[in-house]
PyMOL commands that place a pseudoatom at each C-alpha (Angstrom):
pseudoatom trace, name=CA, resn=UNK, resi=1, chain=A, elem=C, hetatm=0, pos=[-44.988, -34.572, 12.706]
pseudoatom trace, name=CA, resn=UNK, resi=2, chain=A, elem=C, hetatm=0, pos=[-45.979, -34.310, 16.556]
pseudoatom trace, name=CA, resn=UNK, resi=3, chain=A, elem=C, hetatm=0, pos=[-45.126, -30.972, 17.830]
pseudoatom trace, name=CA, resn=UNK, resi=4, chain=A, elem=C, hetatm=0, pos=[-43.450, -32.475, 20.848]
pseudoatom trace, name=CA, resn=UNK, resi=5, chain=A, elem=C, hetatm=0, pos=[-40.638, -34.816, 18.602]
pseudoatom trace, name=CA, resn=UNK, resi=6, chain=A, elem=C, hetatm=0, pos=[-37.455, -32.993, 17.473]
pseudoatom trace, name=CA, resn=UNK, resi=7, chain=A, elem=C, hetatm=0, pos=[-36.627, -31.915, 14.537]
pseudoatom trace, name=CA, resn=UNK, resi=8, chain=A, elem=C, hetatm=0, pos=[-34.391, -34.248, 12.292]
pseudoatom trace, name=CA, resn=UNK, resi=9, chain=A, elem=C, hetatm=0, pos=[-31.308, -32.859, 11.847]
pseudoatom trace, name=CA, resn=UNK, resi=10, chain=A, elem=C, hetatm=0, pos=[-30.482, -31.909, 8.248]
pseudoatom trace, name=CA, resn=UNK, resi=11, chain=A, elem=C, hetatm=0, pos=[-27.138, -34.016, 8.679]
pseudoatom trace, name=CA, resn=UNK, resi=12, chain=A, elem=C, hetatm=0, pos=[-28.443, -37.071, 9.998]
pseudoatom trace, name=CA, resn=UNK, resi=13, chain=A, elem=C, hetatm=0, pos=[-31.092, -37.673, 7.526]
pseudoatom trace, name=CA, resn=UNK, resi=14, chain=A, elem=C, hetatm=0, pos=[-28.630, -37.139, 4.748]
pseudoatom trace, name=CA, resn=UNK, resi=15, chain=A, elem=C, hetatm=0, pos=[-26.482, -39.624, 6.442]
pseudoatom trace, name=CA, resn=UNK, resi=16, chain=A, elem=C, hetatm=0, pos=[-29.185, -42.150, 5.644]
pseudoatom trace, name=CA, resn=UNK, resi=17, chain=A, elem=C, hetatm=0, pos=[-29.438, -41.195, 2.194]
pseudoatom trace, name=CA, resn=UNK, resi=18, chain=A, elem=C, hetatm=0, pos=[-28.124, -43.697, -0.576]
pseudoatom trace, name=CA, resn=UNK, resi=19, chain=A, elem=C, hetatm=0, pos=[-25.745, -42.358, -2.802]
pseudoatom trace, name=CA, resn=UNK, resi=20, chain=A, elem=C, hetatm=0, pos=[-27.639, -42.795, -5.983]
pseudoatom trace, name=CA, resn=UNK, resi=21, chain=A, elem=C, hetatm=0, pos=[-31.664, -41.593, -4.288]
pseudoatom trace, name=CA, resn=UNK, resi=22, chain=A, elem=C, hetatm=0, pos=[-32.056, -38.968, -6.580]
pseudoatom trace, name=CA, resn=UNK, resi=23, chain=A, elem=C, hetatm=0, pos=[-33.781, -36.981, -3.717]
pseudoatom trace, name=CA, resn=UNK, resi=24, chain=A, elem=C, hetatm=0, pos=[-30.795, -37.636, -1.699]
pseudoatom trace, name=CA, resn=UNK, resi=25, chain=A, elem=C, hetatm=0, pos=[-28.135, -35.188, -4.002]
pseudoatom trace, name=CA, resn=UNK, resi=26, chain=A, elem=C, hetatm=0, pos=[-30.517, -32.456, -2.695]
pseudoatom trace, name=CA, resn=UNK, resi=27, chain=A, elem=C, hetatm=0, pos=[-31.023, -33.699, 0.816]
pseudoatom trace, name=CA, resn=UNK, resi=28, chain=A, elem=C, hetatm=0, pos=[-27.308, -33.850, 1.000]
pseudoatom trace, name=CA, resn=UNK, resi=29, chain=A, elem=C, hetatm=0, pos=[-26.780, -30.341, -0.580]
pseudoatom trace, name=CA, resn=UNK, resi=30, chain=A, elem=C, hetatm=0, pos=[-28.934, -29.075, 2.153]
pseudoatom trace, name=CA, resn=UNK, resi=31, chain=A, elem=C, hetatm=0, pos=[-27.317, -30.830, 4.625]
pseudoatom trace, name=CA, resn=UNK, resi=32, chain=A, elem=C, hetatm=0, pos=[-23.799, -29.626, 3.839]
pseudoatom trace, name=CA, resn=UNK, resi=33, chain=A, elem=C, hetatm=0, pos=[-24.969, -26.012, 3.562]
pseudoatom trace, name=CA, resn=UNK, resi=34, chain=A, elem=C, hetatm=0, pos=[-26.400, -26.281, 7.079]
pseudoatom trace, name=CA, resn=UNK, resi=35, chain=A, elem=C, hetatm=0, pos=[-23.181, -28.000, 8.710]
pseudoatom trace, name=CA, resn=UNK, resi=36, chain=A, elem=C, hetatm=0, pos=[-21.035, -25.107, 6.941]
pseudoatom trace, name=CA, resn=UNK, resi=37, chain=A, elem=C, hetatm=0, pos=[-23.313, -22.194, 7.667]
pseudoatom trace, name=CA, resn=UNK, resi=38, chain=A, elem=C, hetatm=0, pos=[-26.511, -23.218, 10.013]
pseudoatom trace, name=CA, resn=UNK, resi=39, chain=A, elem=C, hetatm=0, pos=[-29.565, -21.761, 9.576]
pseudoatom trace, name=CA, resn=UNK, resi=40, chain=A, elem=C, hetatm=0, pos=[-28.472, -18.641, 7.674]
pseudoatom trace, name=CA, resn=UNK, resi=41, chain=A, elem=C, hetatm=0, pos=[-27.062, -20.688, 5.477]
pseudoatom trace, name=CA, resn=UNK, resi=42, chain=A, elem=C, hetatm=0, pos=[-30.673, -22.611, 5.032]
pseudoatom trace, name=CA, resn=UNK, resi=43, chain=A, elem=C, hetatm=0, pos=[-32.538, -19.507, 4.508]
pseudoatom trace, name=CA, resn=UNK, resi=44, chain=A, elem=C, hetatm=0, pos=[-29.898, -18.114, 1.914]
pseudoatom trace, name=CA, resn=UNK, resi=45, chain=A, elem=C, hetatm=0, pos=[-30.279, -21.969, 0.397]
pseudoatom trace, name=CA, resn=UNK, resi=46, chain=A, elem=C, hetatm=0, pos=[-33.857, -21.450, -0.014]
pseudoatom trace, name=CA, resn=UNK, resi=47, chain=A, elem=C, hetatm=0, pos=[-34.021, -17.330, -0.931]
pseudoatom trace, name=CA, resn=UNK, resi=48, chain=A, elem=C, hetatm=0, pos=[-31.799, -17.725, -3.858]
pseudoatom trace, name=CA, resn=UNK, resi=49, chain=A, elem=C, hetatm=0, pos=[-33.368, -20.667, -5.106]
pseudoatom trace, name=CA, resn=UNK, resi=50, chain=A, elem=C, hetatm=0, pos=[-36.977, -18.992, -4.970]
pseudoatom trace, name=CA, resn=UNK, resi=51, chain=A, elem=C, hetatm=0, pos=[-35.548, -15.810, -6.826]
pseudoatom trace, name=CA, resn=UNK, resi=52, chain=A, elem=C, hetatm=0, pos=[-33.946, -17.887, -9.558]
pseudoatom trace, name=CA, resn=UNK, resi=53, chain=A, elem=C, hetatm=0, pos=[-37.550, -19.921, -9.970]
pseudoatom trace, name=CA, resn=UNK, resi=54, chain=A, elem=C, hetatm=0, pos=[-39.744, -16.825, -10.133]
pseudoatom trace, name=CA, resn=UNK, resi=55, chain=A, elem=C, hetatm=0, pos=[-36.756, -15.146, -12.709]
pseudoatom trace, name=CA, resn=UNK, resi=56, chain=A, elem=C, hetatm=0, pos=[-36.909, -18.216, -14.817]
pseudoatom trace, name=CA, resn=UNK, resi=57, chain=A, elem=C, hetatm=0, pos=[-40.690, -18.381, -14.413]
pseudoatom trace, name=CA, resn=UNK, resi=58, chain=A, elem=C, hetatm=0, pos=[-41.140, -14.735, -15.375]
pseudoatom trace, name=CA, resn=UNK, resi=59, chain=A, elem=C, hetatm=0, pos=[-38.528, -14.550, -18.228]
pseudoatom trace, name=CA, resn=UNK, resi=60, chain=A, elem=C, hetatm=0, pos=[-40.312, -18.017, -19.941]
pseudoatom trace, name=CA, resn=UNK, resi=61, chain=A, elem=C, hetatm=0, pos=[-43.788, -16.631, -19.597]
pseudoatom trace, name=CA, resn=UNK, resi=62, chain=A, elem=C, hetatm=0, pos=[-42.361, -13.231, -21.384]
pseudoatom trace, name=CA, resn=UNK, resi=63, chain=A, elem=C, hetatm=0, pos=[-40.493, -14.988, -23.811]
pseudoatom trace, name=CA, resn=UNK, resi=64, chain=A, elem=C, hetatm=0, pos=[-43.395, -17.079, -24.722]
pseudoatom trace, name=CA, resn=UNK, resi=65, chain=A, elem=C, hetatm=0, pos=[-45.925, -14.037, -25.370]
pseudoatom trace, name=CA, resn=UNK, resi=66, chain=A, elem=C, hetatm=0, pos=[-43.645, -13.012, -28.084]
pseudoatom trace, name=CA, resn=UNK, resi=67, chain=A, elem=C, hetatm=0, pos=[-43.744, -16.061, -30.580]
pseudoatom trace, name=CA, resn=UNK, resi=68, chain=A, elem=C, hetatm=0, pos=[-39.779, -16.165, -30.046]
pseudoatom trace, name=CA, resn=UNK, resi=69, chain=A, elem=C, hetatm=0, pos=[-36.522, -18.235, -31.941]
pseudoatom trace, name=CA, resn=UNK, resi=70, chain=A, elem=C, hetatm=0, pos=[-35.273, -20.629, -30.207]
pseudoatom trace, name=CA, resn=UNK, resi=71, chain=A, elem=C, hetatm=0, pos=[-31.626, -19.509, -29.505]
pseudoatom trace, name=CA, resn=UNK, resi=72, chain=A, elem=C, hetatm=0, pos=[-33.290, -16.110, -27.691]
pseudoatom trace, name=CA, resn=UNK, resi=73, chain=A, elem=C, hetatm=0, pos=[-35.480, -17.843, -25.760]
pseudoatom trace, name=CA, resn=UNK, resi=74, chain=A, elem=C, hetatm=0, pos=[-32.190, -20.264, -24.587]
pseudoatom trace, name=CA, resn=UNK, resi=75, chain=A, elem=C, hetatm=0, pos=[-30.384, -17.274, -24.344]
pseudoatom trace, name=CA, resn=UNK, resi=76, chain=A, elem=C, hetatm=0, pos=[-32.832, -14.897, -22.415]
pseudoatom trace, name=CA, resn=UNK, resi=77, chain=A, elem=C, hetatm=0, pos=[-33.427, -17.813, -20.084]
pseudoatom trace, name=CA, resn=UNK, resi=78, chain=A, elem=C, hetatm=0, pos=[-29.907, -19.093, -18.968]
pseudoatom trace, name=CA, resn=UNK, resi=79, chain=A, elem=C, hetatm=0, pos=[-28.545, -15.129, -18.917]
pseudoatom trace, name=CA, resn=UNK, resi=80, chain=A, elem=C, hetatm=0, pos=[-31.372, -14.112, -17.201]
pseudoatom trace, name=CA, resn=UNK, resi=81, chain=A, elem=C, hetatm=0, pos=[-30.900, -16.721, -13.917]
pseudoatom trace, name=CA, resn=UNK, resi=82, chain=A, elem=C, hetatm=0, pos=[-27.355, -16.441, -14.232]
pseudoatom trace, name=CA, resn=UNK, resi=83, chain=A, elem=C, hetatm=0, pos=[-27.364, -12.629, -13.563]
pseudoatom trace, name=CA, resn=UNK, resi=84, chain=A, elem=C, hetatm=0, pos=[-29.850, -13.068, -11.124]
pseudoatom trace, name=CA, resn=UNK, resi=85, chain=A, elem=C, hetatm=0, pos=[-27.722, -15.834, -9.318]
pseudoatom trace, name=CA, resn=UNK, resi=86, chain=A, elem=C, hetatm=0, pos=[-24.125, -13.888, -9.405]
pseudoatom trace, name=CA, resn=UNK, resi=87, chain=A, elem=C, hetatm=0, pos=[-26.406, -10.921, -8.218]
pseudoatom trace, name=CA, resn=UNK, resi=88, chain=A, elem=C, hetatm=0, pos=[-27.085, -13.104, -5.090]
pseudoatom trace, name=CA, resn=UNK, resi=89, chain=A, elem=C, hetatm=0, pos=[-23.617, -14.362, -4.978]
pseudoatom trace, name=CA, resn=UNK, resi=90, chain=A, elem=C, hetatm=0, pos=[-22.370, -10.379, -5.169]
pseudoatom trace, name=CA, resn=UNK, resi=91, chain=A, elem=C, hetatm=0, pos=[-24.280, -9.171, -2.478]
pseudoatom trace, name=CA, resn=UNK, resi=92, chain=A, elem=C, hetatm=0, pos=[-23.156, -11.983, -0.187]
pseudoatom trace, name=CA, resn=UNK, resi=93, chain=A, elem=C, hetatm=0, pos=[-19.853, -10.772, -0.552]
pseudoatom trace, name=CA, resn=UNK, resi=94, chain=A, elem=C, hetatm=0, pos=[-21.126, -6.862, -0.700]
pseudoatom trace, name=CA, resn=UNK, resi=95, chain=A, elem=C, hetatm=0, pos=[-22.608, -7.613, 2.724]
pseudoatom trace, name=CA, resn=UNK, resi=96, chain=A, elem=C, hetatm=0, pos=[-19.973, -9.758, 4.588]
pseudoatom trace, name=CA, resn=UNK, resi=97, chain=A, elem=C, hetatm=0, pos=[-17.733, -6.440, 3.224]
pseudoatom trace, name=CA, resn=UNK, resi=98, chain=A, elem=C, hetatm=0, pos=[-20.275, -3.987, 5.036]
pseudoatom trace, name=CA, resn=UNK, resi=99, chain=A, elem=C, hetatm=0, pos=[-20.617, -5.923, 7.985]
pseudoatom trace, name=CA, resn=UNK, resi=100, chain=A, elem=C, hetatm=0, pos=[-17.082, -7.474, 8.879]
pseudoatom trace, name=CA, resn=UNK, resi=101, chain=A, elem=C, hetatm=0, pos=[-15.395, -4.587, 7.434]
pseudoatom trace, name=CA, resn=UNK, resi=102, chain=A, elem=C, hetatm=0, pos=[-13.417, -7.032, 5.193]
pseudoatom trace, name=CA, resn=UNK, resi=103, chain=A, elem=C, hetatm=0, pos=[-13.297, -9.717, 2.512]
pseudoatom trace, name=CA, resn=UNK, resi=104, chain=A, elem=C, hetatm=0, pos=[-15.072, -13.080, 3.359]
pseudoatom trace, name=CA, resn=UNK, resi=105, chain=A, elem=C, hetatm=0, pos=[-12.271, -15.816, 4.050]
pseudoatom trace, name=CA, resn=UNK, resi=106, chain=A, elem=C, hetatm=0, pos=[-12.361, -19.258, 1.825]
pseudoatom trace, name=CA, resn=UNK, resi=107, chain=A, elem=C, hetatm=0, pos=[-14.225, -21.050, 4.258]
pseudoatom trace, name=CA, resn=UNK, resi=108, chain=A, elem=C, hetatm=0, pos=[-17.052, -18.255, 4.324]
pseudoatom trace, name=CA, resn=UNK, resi=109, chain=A, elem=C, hetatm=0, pos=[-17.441, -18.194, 1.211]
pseudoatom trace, name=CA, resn=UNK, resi=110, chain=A, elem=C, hetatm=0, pos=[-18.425, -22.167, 0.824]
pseudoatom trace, name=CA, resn=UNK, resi=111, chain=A, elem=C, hetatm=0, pos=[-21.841, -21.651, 1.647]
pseudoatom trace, name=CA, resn=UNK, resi=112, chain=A, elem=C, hetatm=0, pos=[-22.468, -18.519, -0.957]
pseudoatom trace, name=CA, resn=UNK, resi=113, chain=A, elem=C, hetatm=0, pos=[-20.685, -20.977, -3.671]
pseudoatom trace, name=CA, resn=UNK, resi=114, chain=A, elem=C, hetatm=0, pos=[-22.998, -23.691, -2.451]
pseudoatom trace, name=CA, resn=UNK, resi=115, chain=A, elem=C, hetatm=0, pos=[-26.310, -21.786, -2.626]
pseudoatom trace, name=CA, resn=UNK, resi=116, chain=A, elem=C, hetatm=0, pos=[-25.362, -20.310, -6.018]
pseudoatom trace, name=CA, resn=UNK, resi=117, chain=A, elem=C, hetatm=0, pos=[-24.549, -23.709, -7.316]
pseudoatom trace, name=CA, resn=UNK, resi=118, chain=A, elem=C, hetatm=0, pos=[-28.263, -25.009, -6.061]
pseudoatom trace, name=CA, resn=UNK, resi=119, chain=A, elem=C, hetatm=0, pos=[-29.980, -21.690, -7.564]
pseudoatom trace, name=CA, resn=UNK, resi=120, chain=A, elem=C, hetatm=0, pos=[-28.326, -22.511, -10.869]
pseudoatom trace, name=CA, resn=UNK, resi=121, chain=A, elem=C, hetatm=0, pos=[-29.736, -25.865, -10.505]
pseudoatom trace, name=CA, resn=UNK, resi=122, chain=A, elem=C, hetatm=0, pos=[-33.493, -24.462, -11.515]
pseudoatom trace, name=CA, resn=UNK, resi=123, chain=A, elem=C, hetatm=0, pos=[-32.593, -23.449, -14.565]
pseudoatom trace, name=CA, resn=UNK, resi=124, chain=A, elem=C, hetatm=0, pos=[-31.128, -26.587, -15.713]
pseudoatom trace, name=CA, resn=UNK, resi=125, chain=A, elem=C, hetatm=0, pos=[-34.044, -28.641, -16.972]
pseudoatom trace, name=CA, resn=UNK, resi=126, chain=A, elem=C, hetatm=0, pos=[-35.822, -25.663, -18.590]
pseudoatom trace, name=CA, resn=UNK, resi=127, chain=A, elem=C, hetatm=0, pos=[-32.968, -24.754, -20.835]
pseudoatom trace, name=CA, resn=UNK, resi=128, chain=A, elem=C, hetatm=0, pos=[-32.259, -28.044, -21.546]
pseudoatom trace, name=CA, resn=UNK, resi=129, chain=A, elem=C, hetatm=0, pos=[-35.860, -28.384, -23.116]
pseudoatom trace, name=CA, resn=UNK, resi=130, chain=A, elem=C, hetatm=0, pos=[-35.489, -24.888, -24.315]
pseudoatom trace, name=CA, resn=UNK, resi=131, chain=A, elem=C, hetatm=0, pos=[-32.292, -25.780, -26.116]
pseudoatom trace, name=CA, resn=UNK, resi=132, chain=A, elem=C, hetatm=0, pos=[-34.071, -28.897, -27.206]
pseudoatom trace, name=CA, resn=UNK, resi=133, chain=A, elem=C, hetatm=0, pos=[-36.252, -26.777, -29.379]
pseudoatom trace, name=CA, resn=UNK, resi=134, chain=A, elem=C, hetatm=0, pos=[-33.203, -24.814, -30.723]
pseudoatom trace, name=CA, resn=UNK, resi=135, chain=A, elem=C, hetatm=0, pos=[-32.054, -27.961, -31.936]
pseudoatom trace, name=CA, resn=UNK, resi=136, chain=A, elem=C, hetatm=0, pos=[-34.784, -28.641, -33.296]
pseudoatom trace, name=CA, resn=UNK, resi=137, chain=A, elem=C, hetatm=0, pos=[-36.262, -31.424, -31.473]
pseudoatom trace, name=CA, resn=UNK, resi=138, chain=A, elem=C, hetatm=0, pos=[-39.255, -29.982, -29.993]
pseudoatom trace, name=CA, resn=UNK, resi=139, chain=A, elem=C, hetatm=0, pos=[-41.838, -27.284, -30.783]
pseudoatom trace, name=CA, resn=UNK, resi=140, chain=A, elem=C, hetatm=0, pos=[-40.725, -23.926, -28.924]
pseudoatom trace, name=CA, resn=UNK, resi=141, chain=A, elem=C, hetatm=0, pos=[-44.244, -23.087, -27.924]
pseudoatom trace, name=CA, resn=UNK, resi=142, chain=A, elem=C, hetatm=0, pos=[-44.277, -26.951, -26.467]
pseudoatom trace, name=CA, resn=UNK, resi=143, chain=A, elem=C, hetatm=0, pos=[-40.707, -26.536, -24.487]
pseudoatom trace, name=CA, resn=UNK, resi=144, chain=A, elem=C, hetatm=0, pos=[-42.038, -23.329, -22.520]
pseudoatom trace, name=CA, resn=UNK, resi=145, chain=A, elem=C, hetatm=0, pos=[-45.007, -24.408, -21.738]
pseudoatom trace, name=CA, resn=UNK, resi=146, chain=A, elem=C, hetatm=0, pos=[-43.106, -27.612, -19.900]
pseudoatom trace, name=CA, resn=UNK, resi=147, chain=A, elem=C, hetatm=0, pos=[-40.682, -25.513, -18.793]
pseudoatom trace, name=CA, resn=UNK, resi=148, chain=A, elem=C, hetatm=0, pos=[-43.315, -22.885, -17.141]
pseudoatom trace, name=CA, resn=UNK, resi=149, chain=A, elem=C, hetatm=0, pos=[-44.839, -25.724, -15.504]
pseudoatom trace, name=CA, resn=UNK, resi=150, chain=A, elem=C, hetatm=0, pos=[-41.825, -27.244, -14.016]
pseudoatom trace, name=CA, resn=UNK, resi=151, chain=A, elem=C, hetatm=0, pos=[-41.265, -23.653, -12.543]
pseudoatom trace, name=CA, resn=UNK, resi=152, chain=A, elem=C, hetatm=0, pos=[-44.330, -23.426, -11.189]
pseudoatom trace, name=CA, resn=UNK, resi=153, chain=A, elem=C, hetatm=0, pos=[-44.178, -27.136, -9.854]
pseudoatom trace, name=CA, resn=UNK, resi=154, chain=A, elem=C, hetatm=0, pos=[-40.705, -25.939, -8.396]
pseudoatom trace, name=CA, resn=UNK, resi=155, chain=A, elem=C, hetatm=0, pos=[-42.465, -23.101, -6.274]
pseudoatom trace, name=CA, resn=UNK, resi=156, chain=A, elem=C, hetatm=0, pos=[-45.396, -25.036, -5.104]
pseudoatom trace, name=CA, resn=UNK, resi=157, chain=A, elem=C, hetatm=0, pos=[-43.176, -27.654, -3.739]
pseudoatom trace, name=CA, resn=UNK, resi=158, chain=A, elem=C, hetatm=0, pos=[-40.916, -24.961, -2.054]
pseudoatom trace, name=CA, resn=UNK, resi=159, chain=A, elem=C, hetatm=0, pos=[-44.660, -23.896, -0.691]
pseudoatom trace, name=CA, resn=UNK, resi=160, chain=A, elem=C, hetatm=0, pos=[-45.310, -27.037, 0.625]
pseudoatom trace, name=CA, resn=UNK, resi=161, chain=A, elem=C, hetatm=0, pos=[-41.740, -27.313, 2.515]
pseudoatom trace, name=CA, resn=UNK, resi=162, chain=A, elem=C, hetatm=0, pos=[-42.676, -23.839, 3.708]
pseudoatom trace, name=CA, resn=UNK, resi=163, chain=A, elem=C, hetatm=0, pos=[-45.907, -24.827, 5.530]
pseudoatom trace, name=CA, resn=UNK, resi=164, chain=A, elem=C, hetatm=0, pos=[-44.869, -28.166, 6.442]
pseudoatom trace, name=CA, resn=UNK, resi=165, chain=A, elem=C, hetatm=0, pos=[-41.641, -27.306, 8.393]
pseudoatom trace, name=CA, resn=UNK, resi=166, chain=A, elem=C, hetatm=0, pos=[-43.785, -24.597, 10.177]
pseudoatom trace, name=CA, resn=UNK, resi=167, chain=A, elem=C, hetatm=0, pos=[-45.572, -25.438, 13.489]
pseudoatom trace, name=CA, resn=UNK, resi=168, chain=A, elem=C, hetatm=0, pos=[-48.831, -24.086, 12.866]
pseudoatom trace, name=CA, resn=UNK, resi=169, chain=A, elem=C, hetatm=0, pos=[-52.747, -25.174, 13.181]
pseudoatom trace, name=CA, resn=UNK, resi=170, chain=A, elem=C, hetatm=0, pos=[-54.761, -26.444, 10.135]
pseudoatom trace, name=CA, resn=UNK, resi=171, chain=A, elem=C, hetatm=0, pos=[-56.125, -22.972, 9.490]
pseudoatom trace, name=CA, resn=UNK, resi=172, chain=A, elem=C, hetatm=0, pos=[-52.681, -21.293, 10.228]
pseudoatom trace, name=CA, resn=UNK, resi=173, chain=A, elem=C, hetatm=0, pos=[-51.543, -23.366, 7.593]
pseudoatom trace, name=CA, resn=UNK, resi=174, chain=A, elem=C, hetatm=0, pos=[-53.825, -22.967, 4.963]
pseudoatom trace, name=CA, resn=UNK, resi=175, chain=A, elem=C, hetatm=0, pos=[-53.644, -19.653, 5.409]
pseudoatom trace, name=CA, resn=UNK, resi=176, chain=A, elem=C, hetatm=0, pos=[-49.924, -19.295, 5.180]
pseudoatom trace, name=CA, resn=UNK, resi=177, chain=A, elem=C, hetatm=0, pos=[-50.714, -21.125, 1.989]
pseudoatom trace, name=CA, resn=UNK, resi=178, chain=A, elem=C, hetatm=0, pos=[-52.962, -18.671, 0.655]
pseudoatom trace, name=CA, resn=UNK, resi=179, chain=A, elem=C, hetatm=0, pos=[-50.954, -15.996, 1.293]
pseudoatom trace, name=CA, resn=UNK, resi=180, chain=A, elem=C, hetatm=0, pos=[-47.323, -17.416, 0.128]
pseudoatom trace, name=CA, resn=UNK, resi=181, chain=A, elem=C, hetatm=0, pos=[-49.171, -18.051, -3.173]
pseudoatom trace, name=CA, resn=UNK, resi=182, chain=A, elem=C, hetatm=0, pos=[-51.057, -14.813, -3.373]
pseudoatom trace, name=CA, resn=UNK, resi=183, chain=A, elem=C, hetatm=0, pos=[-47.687, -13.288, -2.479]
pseudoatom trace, name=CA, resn=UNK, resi=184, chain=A, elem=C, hetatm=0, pos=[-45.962, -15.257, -5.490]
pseudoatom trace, name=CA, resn=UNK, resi=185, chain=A, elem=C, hetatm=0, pos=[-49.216, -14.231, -7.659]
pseudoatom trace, name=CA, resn=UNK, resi=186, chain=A, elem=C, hetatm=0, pos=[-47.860, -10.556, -7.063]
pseudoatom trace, name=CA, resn=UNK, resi=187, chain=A, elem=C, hetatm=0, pos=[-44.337, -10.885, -7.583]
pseudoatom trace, name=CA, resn=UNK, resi=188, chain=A, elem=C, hetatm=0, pos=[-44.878, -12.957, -10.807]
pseudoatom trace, name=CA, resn=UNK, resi=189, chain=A, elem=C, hetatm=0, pos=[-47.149, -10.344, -12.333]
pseudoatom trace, name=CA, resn=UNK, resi=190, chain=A, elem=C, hetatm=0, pos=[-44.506, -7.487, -11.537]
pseudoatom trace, name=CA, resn=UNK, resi=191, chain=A, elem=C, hetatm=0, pos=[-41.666, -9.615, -12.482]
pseudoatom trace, name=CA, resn=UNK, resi=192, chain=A, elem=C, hetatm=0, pos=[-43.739, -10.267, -15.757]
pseudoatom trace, name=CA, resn=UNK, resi=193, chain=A, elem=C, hetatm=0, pos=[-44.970, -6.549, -16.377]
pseudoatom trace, name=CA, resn=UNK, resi=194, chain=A, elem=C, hetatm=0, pos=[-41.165, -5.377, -15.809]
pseudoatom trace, name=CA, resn=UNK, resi=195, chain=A, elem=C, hetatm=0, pos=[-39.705, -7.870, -18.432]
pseudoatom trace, name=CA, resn=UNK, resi=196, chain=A, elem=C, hetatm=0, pos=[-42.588, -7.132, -21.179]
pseudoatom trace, name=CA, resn=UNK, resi=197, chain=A, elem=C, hetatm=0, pos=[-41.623, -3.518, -20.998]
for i in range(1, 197): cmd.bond("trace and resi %d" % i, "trace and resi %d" % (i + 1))
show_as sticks, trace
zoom trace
């Protein structure tokens, strides 16, 4: 993208979207938490999803290290994002309380709905090949490993968006790179090391 051209807003390219473009439900998720709550509604979008990835991430690489049963790993996996989702979702509301002084009205809370909804979203196909192997269907060992890479696919793609959307040089980006992943290096090794004691 030139650094002279504008932006495309959010709600304009998921205007052009068809209904059934796969890549389009997200676009248009975006979209609608931008028109309801603008950039900080964006960022929240796009923190809660990376928290719920790097949970997920760091609960299936635990889980797998211990040669587990199918129904914990399924179990460990979906309660583990959930609580870190509602976590999210509670200190939306724990803020708005500290800041406004009151309770967020139905409109405000739209956007906190909508991000939890799209954090939940990362733990759908990983527990559905997790619960796969409870049924029976697939080797556990086989279903984490997919699932760990579809986490880590997840992150480098949120990456990617990352450094793209920013206006920097060549270097300036492949440095960003290096860092964000360093960065998520760190906080998947502490994530890890906290779960596996």
């Amino acid at each position: 993208m030139d650094h002279d051209q504008q932006p495309e807003h959010d709600e304009d390219r998921a205007e052009r979207l068809a209904p059934g473009d796969p890549r389009g439900r997200h676009e248009r998720r975006r979209a609608r938490i931008a028109e309801a709550g603008g950039e900080d509604g964006l960022v929240a979008y796009f923190k809660e999803r990376v928290y719920a990835t790097f949970t997920g991430l760091a609960i299936v690489l635990v889980v797998a290290g211990k040669h587990p049963e199918p129904q914990h790993a399924f179990l460990a996996l979906v309660f583990g994002v959930l609580g870190i989702v509602v976590a999210g979702f509670v200190s939306e509301i724990v803020g708005h309380l500290v800041v406004h002084g009151g309770f967020s009205s139905r409109a405000e809370l739209i956007v906190p709905l909508r991000v939890a909804s799209a954090a939940l979203g990362t733990v759908v196909l990983p527990a559905a090949l997790v619960g796969a192997a409870w049924l029976g269907w697939i080797e556990i060992d086989a279903a984490l490993r997919i699932a760990s890479w579809i986490y880590i696919g997840t992150l480098v793609v949120i990456g990617l968006l990352v450094v793209r959307g920013a206006r920097l040089r060549w270097w300036q980006t492949l440095l960003a790179l290096g860092l964000l992943v360093a960065l998520a290096l760190l906080v998947l090794l502490l994530q890890t090391l906290a779960k596996s004691v």
